[in-house]
C-alpha positions as CSV (number, residue, x, y, z in Angstrom):
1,X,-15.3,-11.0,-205.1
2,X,-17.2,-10.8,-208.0
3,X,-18.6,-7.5,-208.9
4,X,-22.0,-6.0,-210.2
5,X,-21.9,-4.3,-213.6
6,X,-24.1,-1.4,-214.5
7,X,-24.9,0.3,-217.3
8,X,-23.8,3.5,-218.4
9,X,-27.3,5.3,-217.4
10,X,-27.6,4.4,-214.3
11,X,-24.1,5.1,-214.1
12,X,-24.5,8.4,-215.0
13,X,-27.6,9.0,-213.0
14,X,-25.5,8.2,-209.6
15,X,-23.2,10.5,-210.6
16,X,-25.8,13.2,-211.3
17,X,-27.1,12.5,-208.1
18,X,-23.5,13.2,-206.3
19,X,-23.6,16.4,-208.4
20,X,-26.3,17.5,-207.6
21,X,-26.2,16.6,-203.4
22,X,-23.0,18.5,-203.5
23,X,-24.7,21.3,-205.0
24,X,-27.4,21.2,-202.6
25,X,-25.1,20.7,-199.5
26,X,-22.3,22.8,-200.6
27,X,-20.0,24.0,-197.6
28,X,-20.3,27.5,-197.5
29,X,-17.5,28.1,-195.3
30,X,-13.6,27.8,-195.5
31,X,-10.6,27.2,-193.6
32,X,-9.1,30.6,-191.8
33,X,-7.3,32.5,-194.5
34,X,-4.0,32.4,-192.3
35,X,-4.1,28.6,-193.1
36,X,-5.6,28.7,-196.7
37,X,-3.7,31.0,-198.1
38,X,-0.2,29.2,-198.1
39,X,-1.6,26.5,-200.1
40,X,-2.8,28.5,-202.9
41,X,0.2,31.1,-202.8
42,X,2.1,28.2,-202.7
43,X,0.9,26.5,-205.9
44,X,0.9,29.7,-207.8
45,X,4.6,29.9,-207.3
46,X,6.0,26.8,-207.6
47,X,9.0,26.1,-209.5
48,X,11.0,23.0,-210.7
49,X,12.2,23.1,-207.4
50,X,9.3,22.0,-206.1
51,X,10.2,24.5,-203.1
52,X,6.7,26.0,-201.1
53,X,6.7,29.9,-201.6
54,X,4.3,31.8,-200.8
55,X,3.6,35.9,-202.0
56,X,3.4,37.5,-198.3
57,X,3.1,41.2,-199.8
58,X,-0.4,39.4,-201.3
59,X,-1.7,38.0,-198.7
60,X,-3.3,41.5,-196.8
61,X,-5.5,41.9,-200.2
62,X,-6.6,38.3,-199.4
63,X,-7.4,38.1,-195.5
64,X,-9.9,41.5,-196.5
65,X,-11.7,39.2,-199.1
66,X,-15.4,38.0,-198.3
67,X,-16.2,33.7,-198.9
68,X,-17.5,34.6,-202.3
69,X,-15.0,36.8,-203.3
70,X,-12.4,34.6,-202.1
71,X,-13.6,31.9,-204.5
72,X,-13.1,33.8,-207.4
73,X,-9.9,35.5,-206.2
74,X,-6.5,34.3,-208.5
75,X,-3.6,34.4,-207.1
76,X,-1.0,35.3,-209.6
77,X,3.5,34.2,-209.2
78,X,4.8,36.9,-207.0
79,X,8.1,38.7,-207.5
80,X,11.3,37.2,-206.1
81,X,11.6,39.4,-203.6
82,X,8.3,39.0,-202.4
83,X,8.8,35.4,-202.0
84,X,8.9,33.8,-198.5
85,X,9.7,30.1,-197.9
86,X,6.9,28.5,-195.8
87,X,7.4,25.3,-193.7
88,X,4.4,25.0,-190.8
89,X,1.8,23.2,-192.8
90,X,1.8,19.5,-194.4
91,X,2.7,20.4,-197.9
92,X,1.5,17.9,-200.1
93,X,-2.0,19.8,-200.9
94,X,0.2,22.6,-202.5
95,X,0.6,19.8,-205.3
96,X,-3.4,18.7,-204.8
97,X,-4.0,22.6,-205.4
98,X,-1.7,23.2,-208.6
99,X,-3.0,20.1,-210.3
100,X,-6.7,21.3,-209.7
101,X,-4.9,25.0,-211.6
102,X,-3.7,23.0,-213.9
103,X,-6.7,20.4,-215.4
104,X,-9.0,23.0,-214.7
105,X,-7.3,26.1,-215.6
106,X,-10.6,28.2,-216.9
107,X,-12.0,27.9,-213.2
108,X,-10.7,30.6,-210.4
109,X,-8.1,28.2,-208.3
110,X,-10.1,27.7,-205.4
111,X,-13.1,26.8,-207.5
112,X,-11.1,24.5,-209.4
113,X,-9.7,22.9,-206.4
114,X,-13.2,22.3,-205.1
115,X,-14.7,20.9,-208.7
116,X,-11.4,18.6,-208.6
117,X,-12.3,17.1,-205.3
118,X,-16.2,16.5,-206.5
119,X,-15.1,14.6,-209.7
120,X,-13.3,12.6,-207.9
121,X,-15.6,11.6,-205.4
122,X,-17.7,11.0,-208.3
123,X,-15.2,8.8,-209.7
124,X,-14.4,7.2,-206.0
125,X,-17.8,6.2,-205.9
126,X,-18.6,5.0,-209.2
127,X,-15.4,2.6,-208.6
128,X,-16.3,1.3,-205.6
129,X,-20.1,0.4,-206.6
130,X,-18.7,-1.1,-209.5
131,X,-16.8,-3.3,-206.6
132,X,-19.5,-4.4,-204.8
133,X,-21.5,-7.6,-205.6
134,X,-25.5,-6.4,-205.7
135,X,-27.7,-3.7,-206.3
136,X,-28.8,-3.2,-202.6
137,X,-24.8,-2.7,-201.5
138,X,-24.6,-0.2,-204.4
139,X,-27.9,1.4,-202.7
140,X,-26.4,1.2,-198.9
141,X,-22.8,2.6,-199.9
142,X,-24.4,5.1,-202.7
143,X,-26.6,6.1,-199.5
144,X,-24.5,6.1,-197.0
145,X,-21.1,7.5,-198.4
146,X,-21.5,9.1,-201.9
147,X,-24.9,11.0,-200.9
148,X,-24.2,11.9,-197.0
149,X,-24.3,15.5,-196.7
150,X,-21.8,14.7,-194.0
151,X,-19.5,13.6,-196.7
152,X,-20.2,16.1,-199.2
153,X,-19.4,18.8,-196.5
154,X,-15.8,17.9,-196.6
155,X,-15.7,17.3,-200.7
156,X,-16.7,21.2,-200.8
157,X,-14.4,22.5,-198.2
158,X,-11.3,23.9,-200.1
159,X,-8.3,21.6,-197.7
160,X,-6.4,18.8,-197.3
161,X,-9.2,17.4,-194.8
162,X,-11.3,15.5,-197.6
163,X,-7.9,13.8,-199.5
164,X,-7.6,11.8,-196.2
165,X,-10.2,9.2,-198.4
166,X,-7.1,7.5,-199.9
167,X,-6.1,5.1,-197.8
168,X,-9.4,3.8,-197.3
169,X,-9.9,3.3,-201.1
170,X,-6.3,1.4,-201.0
171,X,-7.9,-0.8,-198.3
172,X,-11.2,-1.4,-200.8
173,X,-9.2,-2.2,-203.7
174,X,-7.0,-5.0,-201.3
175,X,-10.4,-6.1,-200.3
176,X,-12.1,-6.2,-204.1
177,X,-9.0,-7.8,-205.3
178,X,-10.7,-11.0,-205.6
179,X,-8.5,-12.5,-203.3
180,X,-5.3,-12.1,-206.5
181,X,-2.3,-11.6,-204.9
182,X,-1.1,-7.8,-205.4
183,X,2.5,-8.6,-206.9
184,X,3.7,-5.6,-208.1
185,X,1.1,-3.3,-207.8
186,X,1.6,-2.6,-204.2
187,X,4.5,-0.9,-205.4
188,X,2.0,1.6,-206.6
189,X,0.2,1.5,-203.3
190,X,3.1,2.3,-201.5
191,X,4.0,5.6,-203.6
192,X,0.1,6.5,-203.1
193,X,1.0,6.1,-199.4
194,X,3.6,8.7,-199.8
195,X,1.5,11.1,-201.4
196,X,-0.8,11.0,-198.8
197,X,1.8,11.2,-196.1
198,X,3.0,14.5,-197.5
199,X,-0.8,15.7,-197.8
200,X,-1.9,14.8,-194.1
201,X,0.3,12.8,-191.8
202,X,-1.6,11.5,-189.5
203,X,-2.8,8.8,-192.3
204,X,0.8,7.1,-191.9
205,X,-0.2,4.5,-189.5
206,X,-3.0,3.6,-191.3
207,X,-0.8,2.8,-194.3
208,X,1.6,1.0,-191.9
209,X,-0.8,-1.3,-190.9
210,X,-1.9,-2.1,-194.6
211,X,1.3,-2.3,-195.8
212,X,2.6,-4.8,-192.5
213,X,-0.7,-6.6,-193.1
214,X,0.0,-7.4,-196.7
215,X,3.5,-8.2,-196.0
216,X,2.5,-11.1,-193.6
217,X,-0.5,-11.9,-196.0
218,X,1.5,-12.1,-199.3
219,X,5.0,-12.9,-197.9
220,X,6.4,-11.5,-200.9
221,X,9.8,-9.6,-201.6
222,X,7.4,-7.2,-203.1
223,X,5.7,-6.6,-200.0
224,X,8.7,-6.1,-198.2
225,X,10.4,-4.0,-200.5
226,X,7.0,-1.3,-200.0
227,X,6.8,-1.5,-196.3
228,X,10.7,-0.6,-196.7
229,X,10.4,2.4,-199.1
230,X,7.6,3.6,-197.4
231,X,9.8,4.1,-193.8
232,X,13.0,5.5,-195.8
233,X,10.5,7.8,-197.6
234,X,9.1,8.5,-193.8
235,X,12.2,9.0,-192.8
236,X,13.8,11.2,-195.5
237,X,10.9,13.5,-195.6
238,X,11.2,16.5,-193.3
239,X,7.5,16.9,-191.4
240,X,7.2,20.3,-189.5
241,X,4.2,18.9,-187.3
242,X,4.2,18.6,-183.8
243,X,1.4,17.2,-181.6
244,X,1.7,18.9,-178.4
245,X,-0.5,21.8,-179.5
246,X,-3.4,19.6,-180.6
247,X,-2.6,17.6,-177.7
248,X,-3.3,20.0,-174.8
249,X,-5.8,21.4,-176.6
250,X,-8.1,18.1,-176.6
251,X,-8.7,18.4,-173.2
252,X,-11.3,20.7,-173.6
253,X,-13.1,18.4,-176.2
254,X,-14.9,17.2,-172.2
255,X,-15.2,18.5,-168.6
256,X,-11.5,18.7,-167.6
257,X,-9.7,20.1,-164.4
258,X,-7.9,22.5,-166.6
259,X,-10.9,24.9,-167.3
260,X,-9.8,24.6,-171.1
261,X,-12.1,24.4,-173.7
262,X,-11.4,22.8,-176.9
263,X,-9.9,25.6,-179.0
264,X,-6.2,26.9,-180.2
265,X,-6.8,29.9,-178.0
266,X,-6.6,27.2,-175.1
267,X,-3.0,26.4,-175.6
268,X,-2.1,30.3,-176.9
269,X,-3.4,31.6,-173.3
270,X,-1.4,29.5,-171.6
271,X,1.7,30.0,-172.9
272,X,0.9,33.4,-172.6
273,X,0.4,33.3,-169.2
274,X,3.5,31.0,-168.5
275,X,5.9,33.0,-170.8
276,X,4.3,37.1,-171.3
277,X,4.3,36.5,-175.0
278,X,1.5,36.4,-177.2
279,X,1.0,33.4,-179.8
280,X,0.3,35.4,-183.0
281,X,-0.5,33.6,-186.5
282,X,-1.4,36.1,-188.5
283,X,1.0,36.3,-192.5
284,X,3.6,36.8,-192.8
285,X,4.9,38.7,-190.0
286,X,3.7,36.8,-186.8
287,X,6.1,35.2,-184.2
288,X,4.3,31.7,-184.9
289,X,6.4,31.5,-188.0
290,X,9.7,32.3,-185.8
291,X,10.7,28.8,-185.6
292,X,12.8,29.4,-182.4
293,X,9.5,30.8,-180.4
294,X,7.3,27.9,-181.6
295,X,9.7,25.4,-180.6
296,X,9.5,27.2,-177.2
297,X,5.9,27.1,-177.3
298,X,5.6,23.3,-178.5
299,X,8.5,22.6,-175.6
300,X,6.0,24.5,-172.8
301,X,2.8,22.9,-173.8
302,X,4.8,19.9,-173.8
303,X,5.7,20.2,-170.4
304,X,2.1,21.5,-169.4
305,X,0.5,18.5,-170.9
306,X,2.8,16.1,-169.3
307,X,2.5,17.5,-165.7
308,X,-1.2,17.4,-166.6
309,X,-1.5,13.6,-167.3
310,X,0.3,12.6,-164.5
311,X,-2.4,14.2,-162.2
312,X,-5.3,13.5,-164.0
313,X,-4.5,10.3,-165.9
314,X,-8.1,8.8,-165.3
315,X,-9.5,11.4,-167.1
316,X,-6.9,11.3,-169.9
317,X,-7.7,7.5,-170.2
318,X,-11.6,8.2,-170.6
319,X,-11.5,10.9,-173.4
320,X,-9.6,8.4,-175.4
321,X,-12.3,5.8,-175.0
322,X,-15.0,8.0,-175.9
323,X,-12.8,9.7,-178.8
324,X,-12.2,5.8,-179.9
325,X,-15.6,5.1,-179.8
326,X,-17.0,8.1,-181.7
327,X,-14.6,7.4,-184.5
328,X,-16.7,4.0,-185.2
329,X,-19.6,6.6,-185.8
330,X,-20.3,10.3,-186.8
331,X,-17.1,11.7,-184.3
332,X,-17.2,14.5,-182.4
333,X,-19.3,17.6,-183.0
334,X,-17.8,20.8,-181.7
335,X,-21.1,22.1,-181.2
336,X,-23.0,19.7,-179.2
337,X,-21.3,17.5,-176.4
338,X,-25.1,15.7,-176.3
339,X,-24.5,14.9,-179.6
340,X,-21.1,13.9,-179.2
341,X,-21.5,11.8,-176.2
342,X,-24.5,10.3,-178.6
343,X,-22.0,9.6,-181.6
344,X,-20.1,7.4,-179.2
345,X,-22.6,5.4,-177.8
346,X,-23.1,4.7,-181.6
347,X,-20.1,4.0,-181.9
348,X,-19.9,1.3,-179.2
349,X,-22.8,-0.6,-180.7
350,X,-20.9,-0.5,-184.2
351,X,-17.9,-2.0,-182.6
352,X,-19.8,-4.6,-181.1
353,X,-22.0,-5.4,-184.7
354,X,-18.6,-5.5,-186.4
355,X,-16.9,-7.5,-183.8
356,X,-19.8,-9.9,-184.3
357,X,-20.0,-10.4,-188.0
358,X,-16.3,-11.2,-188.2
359,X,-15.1,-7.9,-189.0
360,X,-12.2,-7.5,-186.8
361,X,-9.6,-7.1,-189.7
362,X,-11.7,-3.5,-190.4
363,X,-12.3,-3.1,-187.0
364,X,-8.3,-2.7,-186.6
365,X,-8.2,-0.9,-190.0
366,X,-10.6,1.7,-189.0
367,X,-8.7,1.8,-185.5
368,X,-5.6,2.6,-187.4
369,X,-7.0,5.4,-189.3
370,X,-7.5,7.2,-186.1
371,X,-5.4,5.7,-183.2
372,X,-2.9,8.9,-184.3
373,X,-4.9,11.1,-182.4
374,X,-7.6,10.0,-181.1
375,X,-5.5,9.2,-177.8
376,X,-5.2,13.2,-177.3
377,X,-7.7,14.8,-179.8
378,X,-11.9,14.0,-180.3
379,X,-12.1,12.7,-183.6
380,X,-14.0,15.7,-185.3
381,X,-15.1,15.1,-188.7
382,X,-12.5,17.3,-190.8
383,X,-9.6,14.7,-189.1
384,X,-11.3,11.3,-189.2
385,X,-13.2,11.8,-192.8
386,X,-11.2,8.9,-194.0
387,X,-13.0,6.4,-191.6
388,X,-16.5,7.2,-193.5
389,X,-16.0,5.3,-196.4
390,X,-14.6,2.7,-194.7
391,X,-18.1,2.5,-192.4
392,X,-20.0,2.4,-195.2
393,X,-18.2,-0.4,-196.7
394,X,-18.5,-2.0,-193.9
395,X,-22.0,-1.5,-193.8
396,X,-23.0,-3.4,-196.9
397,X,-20.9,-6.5,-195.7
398,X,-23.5,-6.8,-192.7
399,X,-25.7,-9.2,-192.9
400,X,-28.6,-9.6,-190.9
401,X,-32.5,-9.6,-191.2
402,X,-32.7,-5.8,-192.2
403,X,-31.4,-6.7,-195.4
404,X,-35.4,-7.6,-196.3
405,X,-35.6,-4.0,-196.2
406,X,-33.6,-3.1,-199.2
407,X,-33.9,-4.1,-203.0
408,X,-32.8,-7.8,-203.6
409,X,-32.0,-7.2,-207.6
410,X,-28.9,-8.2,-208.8
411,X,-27.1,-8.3,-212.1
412,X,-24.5,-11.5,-210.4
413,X,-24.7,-13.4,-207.9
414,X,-23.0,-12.4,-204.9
415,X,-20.5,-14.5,-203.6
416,X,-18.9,-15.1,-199.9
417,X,-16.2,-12.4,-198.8
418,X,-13.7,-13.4,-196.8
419,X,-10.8,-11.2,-195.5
């Protein structure tokens, strides 16, 4: 694929313009303290060890903190003492968080988190329009990726949610390869793979099916040896996650039997009423971090969800067509099930475009990014952010009569893509 050069102002002026939509569409919300805090504790205390600590006589001063205040609150290396080892959480976006203290160190740590995750979106961006073959893809993608407020909602929320982009930009840069075989630069792609399995798990099949792909495309011993360090690294790498809790519940994500709604207070009622004890998540002293009593709770709503499926299995077997569906599209909104139910007729007619221009390969890429969950859980935004980019990169590979519509300038020529 040959790609479009541009020069440096208008370079610069797309990335003003990602500056300044972030600016305009900044998230003003954040994750639940109980959840955000960990991270940021965590960085500020981590040794050589590489161990996740967190400060739990801190954290009270933190919960009583308002948004704003929160942003500019710095959280400072406890003493020993006050150090508690924490294990319930993904860790890999401690390391996201301490690099963001570290590069920017004159910024408060949440702030710096936040301006870490807009330059590289910046960056992102500017790579992958340098990728593409014309100015009117550069417009499509700059429009429909680097400028959606949807987007920049996620690149201004202080999480993991908005790192989940990496794996897509792996699959760009197999795609804007120029067909060159990868050689020994999928080693490379293999340890980014890793860092995003530590940061958000749910992205390993996704890099699974990339990695499988390119070992039956290149039929390398490079390709094999990846795919093989990837599952020892799987393997080796102690996850704490469990899916039963998400699981049950995603019912409520659409009219169910149950009664449930989609909320954790769903699956903490239940066990409540099943057991007589109270789910409580609050630092550092609730029973969630008991890891004998959230086993117990993960074995119960294991047990719930089963006996569940096996009486409603129809219903099961619809939310995960429509949760497929929406992921081809906007996803689910918590707030509107019109909406929702609106995203995956979308959806469906995106599968069908794509299926008719020849795009299966993304179609099964895409599919991959979200079959994780999607099975048990509506694909709201924060999970499936990673599919966006990939839409819109699909997007300016249609082709089609609308293409009138949009500039025809070009500084090369473009040139057939073929997977």
């Amino acid at each position: 694929m040959k790609s479009t050069s541009n020069p440096w102002w208008l370079q610069g002026l797309a990335a003003a313009a990602m500056v300044l939509g972030a600016w305009l569409f900044w998230n003003q919300g954040s994750q639940t303290s109980a959840w955000v805090y960990p991270y940021f504790s965590g960085a500020a205390n981590l040794g050589l060890d590489l161990a996740w600590r967190i400060d739990a006589n801190a954290y009270s001063a933190f919960v009583d903190l308002s948004y704003a205040e929160q942003m500019n609150h710095l959280f400072v290396r406890g003493a020993p003492g006050d150090l508690l080892p924490y294990s319930i959480l993904d860790r890999g976006y401690v390391y996201i968080v301490w690099l963001a203290q570290t590069l920017l160190f004159w910024l408060p740590p949440i702030k710096a988190v936040l301006w870490l995750q807009v330059g590289f979106h910046v960056l992102s961006v500017l790579w992958v329009l340098s990728r593409l073959t014309s100015r009117r893809q550069q417009l499509v993608f700059l429009l429909a990726y680097g400028l959606n407020p949807v987007v920049l909602h996620f690149v201004t929320f202080a999480y993991y949610y908005y790192w989940q982009v990496l794996p897509a930009l792996l699959w760009v840069a197999y795609e804007a390869r120029g067909g060159a075989p990868l050689g020994p630069r999928i080693y490379a792609m293999a340890v980014a793979m890793m860092a995003i399995f530590l940061i958000r798990q749910s992205t390993l099949l996704v890099c699974l099916c990339m990695l499988a792909y390119w070992v039956w495309r290149e039929r390398t011993l490079h390709a094999g040896l990846a795919l093989l360090a990837l599952l020892v690294f799987v393997l080796a790498v102690k996850n704490p996650s469990q899916p039963w809790h998400t699981a049950y519940v995603g019912l409520g994500a659409y009219p169910n039997a149950g009664g449930l709604i989609l909320s954790d207070e769903s699956g903490y009622s239940r066990y409540q009423q099943l057991t007589g004890v109270q789910i409580n998540t609050a630092l550092p002293d609730g029973n969630y971090y008991d890891a004998r009593v959230r086993a117990d709770y993960y074995q119960v709503l294991r047990q719930e969800l089963t006996h569940y499926a096996t009486q409603h299995p129809l219903e099961l077997a619809r939310n995960a067509v429509i949760n497929l569906a929406q992921s081809f599209s906007l996803g689910y909104v918590v707030k509107s099930r019109t909406i929702s139910y609106l995203s995956a007729a979308a959806g469906g007619l995106v599968m069908v475009l794509m299926a008719w221009q020849g795009m299966v390969l993304r179609m099964i890429v895409l599919a991959a990014g979200v079959v994780g969950f999607v099975l048990y859980f509506p694909p709201i935004p924060a999970y499936m952010f990673g599919n966006y980019l990939l839409l819109a990169w699909a997007l300016v590979h249609v082709r089609g009569p609308w293409q009138r519509w949009l500039p025809r300038t070009s500084a090369a020529r473009p040139t057939q893509h073929t997977q």
